[in-house]
C-alpha positions as CSV (number, residue, x, y, z in Angstrom):
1,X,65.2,16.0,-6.6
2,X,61.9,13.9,-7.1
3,X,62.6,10.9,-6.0
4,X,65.0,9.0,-3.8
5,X,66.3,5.3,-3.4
6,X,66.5,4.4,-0.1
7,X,67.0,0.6,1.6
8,X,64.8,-0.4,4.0
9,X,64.7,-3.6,6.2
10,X,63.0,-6.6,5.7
11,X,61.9,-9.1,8.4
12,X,62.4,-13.2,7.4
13,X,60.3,-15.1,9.5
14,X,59.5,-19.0,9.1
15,X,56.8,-20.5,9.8
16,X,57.6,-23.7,12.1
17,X,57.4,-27.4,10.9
18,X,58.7,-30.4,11.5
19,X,61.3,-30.7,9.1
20,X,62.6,-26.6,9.9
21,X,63.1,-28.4,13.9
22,X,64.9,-31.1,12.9
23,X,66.9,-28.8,10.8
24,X,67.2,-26.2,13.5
25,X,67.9,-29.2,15.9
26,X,70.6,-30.6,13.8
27,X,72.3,-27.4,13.7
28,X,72.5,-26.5,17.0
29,X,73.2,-30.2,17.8
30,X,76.4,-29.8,15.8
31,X,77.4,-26.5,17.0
32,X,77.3,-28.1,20.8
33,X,79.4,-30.8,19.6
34,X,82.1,-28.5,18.4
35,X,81.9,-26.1,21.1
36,X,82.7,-29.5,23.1
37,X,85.3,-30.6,21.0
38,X,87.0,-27.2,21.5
39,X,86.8,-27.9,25.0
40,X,88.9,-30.6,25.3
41,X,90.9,-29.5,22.8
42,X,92.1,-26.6,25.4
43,X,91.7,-29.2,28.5
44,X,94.8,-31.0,26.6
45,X,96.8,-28.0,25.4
46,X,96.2,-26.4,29.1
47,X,97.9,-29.9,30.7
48,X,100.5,-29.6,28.1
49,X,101.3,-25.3,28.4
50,X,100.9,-25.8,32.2
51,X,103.6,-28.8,31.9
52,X,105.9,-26.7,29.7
53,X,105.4,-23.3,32.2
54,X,106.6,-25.4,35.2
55,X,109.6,-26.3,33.6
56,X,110.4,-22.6,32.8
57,X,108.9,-20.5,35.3
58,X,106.7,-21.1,38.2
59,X,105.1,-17.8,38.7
60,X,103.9,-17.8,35.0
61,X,101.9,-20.5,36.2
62,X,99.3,-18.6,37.8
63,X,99.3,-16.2,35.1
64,X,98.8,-19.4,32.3
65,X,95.8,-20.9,34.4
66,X,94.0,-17.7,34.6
67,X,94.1,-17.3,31.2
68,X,92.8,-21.0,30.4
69,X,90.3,-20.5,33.1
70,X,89.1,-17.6,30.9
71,X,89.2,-19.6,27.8
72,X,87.4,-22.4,29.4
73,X,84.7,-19.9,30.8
74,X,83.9,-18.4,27.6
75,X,83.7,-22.0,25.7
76,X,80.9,-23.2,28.8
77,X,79.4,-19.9,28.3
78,X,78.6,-20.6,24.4
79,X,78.1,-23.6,25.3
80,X,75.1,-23.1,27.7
81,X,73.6,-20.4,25.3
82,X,73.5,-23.1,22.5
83,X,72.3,-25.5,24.7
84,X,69.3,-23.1,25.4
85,X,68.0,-22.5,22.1
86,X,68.4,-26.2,21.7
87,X,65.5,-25.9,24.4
88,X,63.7,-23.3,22.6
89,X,63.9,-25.0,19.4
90,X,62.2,-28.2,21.3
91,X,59.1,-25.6,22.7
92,X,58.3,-24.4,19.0
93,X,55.1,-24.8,18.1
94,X,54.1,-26.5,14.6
95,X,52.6,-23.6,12.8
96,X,54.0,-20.5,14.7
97,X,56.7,-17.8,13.3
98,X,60.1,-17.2,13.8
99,X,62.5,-14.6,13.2
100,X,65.2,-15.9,11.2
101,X,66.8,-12.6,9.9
102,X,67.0,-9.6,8.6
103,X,67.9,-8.3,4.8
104,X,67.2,-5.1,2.9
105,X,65.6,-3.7,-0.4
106,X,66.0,-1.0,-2.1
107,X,62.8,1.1,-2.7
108,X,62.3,4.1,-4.6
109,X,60.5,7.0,-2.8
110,X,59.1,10.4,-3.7
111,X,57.6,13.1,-1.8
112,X,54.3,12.4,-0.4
113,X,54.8,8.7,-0.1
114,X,53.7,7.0,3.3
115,X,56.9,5.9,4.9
116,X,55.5,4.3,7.6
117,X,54.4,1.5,5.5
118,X,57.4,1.2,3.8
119,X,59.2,0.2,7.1
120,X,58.0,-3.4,8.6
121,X,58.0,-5.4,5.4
122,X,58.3,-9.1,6.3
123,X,59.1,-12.3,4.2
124,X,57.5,-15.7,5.6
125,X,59.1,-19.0,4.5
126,X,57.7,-22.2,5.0
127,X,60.7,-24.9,4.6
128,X,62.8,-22.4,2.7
129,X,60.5,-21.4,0.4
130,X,58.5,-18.2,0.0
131,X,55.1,-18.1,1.0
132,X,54.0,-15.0,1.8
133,X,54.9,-10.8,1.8
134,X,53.7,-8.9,4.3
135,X,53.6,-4.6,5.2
């Protein structure tokens, strides 16, 4: 065998501007406002479960308001992490990088090729367009 195909990873970093923070903003803006959304969307189906549970069974009660209290826990947790990179979207600086991904490429190797600078191949965007390739 002489040569090999082999995929390899590719960084995508973007270069920061003020329309990819607005865009970034926007995003993470909506995703907050579902994760909030979802929120009350269990608030009202607990009241209603926890309603229907007395009816039938009082010790399922406890069991039923753990399990919301779970639920409920998970959505604030989300919730805080998105509302966190909405703080580190706000520190970017115009003009520095950020990682926005990874993807691969297929290369074809043979013996004696340097693989070392095969690995660490980046793509830079600046507002979703192609700017630069980097080893």
């Amino acid at each position: 065998m002489e040569e090999m195909t082999i995929r390899v990873p590719v960084t995508i970093k973007s270069k920061v501007t003020e329309d990819l923070k607005v865009k970034l903003t926007a995003d993470l803006q909506h995703r907050l406002d579902l994760v909030e959304q979802d929120l009350q969307q269990l608030e009202f189906q607990a009241k209603r479960l926890e309603s229907e549970q007395a009816k039938l069974d009082l010790q399922g009660i406890i069991q039923l308001r753990q399990q919301i209290e779970e639920n409920k826990n998970q959505r604030l947790s989300i919730k805080a992490d998105v509302a966190a990179k909405l703080k580190e979207v706000e520190k970017l600086d115009l003009g520095s990088e950020i990682n926005q991904g990874t993807f691969e490429r297929s290369v074809t190797v043979k013996v004696g090729d340097d693989f070392d600078s095969l690995m660490g191949s980046e793509i830079l965007l600046e507002d979703g367009k192609i700017v630069a390739f980097r080893n």
